[in-house]
N, C-alpha and C positions, 0 to 999 in steps of 0.2 A: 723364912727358912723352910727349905720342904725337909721332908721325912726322911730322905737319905743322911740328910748333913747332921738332921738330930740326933740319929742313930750313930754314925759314923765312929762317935769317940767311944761308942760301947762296944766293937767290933776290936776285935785283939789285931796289932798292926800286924803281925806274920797273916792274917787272915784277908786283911786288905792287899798288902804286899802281894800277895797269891793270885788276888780278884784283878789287880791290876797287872799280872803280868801275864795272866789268860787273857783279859783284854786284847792289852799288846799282842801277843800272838795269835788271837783271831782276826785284827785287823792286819797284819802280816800277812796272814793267808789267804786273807781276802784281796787284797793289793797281790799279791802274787798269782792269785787264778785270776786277778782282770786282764795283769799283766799279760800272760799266756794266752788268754782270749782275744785281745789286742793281738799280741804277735803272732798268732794263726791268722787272723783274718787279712794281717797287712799283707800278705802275698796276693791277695786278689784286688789293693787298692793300685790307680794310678798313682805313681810316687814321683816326687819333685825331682831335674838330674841335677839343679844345683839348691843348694839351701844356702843361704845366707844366713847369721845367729850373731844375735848382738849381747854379747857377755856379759849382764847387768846385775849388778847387784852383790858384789863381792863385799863393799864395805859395810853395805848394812848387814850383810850376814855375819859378819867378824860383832860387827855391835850386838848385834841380838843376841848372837851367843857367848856375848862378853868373853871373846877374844884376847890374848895379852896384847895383840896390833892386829892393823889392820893388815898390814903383810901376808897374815896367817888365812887369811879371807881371800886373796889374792892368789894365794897357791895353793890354797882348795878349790879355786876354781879354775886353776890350768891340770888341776887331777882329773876336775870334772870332765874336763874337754876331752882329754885320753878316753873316758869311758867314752863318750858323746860319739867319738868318732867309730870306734868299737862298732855302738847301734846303728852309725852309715854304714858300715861296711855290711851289717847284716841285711839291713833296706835297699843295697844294692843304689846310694847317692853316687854319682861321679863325682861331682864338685860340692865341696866343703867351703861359704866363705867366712871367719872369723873373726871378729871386730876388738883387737885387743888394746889398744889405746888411740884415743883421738889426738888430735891437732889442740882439742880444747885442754883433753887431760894432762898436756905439759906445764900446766901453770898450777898444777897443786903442790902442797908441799914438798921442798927437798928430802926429806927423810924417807915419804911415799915413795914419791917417784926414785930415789934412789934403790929401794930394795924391789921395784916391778920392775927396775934396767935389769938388775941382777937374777929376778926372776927369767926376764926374759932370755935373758943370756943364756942360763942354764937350761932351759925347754928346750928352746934353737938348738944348741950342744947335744940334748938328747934324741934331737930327731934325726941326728946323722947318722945314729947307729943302730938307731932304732928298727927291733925286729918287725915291730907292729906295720912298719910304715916301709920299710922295704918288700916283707910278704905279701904287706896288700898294694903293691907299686904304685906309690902315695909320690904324686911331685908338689914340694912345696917350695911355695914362693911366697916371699915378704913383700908388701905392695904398701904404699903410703909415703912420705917423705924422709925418706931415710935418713939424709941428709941434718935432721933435727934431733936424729939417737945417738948415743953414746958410741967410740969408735968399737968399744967390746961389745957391743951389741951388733952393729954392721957387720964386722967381722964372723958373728956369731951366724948372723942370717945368710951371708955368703956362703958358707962352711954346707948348712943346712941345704939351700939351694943346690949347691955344686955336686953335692951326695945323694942329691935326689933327680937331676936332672936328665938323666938317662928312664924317667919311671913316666908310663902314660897312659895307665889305667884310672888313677883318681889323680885329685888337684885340691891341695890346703892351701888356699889363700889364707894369711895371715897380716890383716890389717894393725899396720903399728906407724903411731905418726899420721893416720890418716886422717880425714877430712872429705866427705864428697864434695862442698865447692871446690876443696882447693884440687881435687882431683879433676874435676871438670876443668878448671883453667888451665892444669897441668898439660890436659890431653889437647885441648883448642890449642897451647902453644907448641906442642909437637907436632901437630898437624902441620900449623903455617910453619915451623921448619922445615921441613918435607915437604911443603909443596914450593917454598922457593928453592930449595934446596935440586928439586924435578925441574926447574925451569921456570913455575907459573910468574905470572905475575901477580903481587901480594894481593893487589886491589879485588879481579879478577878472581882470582882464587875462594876469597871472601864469599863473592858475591852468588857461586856456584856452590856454598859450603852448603851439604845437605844433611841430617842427623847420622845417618849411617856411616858419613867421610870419618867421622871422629871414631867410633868403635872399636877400631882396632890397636887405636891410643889409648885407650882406658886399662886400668890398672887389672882389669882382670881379664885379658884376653890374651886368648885367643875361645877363654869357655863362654859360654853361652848364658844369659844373662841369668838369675836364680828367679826358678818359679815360687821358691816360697822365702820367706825371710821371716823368723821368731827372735822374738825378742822380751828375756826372762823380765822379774823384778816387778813387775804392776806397770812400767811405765808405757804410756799407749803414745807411741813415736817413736821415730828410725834419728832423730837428734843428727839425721845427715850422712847415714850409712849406704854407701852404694846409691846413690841419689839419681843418677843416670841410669842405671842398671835395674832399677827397681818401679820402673816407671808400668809394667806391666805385671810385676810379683804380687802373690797373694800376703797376707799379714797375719802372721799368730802369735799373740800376747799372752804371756804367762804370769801369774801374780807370782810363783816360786823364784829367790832369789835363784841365780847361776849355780853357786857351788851346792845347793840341794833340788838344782832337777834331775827330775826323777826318769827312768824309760818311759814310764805312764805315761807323763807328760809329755817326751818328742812320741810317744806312738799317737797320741791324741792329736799333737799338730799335724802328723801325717795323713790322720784320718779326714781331719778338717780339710785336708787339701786334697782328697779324693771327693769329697763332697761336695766340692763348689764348681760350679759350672765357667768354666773360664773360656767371656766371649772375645778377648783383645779388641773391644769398643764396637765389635762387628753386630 
């Protein structure tokens, strides 16, 4: 036991109480002037035009902080995103992409997945009227297999779409339902509808099929593929996010669950992506 611990229980609690919330407040201040030093400096980094962000870590945050559900995890971290995007708007991001349920995550439980439909619903609904997203003429599109959400939910993401679709200064891809295989297959089979549909023939078609023919079938085009892609929670993998799109992105991994990243932390992956030399294989 060191000397603090011995001492401790001789120290009157208002006196501890005190020590500890000078503490707190100096690391408050401290974190707030890195902050500030961070965001001076990002004006003179190269900054990414698209990010891609893989929203990780909502339920172990709801655990950790013994949560009454995990729900409550789940829509602290579409608060999160509000802010998240806030700090694009300041970094001067054109494209936004968001990774909010997979292809995988429809097989978790019904009580889950019923209140993320209902989350989701409600987000969608607030982006139509949304001051943040009209002033900063924010076009969002819901991209991933629609076809697998709920009809209030589709509904919901039309609505958002349809209200935003006159805006084309930024771009919030909102991946729901998605999957990069299944998106990759998605787009190869829009392609060979389109090129029979032109006349080719299928075989032929095929055989002149070059990476770049697909591109404009992929769920996020017509933007340009994301130079960086972070992704929170400790885990070191993209689990299939943007898989085609990200064949030349750089990677920033964050141990902070989702609904507690911090500015610190997206100024840090900025910083990391002014720092790397990016040769595209040259």
């Amino acid at each position: 036991m060191s000397l603090v611990d011995t001492l401790a229980p001789l120290v009157p609690a208002r006196v501890r109480a005190l020590v500890a919330r000078t503490a707190d407040a100096t690391r408050d201040a401290a974190y707030d002037a890195y902050e500030r030093r961070l965001a001076r400096a990002m004006r003179g980094w190269r900054k990414p035009v698209h990010i891609g962000i893989v929203m990780d870590g909502n339920r172990r945050f709801a655990k950790n902080l013994r949560l009454a559900a995990v729900a409550e995890g789940h829509s602290a971290g579409a608060d999160k995103l509000e802010e998240v995007l806030d700090w694009c708007e300041e970094a001067d991001i054109d494209v936004v992409s968001v990774w909010g349920l997979s292809v995988d995550n429809l097989s978790r439980g019904p009580e889950e997945l019923e209140g993320l439909m209902r989350l989701f619903e409600a987000r969608l609904m607030d982006l139509v009227d949304s001051e943040r997203i009209h002033r900063n003429r924010v076009q969002v599109r819901v991209v991933g297999r629609r076809e697998l959400l709920p009809e209030h939910v589709r509904q919901a993401a039309e609505r958002a779409e349809r209200a935003t679709a006159h805006h084309r200064r930024r771009t919030l891809n909102i991946c729901l339902a998605y999957g990069g295989r299944e998106e990759i297959v998605d787009a190869l089979r829009a392609w060979h509808r389109a090129a029979v549909a032109a006349g080719a023939d299928p075989a032929e078609a095929v055989a002149r099929l070059e990476p770049d023919d697909l591109s404009p079938y992929l769920s996020t085009a017509p933007a340009p593929n994301p130079d960086l892609i972070i992704r929170t929670s400790g885990e070191v993998r993209l689990s299939g996010f943007l898989l085609w799109q990200s064949a030349q992105a750089e990677f920033y991994f964050c141990d902070t669950y989702w609904p507690a990243f911090r500015k610190i932390d997206f100024l840090r992956a900025l910083r990391s992506y002014d720092q790397r030399h990016r040769r595209f294989g040259r």
